[in-house]
ZADO-1210 file (C-alpha; in nm, 4 decimals, padded with zeros to 6 digits):
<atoms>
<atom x="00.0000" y="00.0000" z="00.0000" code="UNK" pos="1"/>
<atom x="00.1206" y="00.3064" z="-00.0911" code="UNK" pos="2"/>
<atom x="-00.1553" y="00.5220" z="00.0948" code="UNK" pos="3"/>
<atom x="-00.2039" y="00.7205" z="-00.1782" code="UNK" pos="4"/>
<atom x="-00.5240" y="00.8780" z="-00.3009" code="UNK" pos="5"/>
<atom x="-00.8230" y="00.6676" z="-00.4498" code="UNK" pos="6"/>
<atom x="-00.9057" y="00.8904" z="-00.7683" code="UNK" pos="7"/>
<atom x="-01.2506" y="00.9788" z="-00.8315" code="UNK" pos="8"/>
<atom x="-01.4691" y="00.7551" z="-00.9484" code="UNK" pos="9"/>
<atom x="-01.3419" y="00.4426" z="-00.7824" code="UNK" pos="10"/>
<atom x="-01.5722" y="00.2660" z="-00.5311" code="UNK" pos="11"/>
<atom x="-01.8898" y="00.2857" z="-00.4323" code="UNK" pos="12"/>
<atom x="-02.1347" y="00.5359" z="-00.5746" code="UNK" pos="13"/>
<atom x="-02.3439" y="00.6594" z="-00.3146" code="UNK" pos="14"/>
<atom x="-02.7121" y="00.6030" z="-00.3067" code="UNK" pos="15"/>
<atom x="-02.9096" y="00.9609" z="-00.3190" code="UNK" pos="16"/>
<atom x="-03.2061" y="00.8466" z="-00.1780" code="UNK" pos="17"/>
<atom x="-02.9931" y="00.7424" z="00.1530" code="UNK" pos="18"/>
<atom x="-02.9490" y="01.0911" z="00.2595" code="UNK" pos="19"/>
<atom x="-03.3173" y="01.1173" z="00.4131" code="UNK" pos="20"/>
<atom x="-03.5520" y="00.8561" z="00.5990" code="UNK" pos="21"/>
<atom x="-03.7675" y="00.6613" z="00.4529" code="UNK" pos="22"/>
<atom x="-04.1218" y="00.7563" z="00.4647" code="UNK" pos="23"/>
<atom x="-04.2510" y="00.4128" z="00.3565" code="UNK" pos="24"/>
<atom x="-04.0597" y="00.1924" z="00.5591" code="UNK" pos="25"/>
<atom x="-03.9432" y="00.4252" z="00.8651" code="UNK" pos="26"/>
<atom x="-03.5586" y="00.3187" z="00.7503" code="UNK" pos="27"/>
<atom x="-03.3170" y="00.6002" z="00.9194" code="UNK" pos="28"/>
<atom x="-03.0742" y="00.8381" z="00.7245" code="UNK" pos="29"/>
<atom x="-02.8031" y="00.5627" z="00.5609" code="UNK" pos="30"/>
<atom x="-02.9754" y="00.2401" z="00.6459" code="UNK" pos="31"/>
<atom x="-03.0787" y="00.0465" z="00.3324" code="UNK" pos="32"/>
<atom x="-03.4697" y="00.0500" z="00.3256" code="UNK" pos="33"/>
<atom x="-03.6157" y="-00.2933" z="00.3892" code="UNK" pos="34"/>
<atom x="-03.9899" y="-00.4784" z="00.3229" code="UNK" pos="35"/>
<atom x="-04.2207" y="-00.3896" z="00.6043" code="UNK" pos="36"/>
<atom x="-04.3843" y="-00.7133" z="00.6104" code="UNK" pos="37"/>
<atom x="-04.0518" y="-00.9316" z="00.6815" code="UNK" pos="38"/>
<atom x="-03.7585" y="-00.6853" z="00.7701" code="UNK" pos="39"/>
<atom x="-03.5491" y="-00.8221" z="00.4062" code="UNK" pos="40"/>
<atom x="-03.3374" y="-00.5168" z="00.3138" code="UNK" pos="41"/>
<atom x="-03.3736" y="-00.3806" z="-00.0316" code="UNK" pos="42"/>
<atom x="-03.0926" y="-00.3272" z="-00.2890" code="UNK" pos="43"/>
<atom x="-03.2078" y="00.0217" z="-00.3425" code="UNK" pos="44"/>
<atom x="-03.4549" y="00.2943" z="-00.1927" code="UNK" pos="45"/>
<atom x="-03.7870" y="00.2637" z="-00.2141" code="UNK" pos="46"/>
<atom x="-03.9379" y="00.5540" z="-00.5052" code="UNK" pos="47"/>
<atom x="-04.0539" y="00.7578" z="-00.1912" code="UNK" pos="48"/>
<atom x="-03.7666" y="00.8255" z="-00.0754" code="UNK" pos="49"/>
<atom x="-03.6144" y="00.9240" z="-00.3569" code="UNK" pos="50"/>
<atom x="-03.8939" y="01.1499" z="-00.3706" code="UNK" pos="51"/>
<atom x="-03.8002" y="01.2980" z="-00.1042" code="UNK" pos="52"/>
<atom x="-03.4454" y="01.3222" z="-00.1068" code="UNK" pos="53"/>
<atom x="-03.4823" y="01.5269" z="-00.4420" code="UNK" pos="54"/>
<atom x="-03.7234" y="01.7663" z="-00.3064" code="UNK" pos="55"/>
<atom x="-03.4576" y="01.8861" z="-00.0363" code="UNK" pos="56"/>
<atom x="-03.2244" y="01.9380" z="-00.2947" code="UNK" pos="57"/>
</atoms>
């Protein structure tokens, strides 16, 4: 390891919709969302959230 910088673009791209809670499924600000009925985590935010994460920006 040199412990140089990781140049942009490398890694993980954040998930917008992260930023705010969920409104559907009560999920905190960056925990994945998950099914109400059974607790399974989703791979991405439900469409409400992303709803509402664009409306503070």
């Amino acid at each position: 390891m040199t412990g140089a910088a990781r140049p942009t673009g490398l890694g993980r791209v954040p998930q917008p919709g992260l930023t705010v809670p969920c409104p559907h499924c009560r999920a905190t600000v960056g925990n994945a969302c998950t099914i109400p009925a059974n607790g399974r985590r989703l791979a991405a935010p439900h469409p409400s959230r992303v709803d509402a994460a664009a409306a503070i920006q």
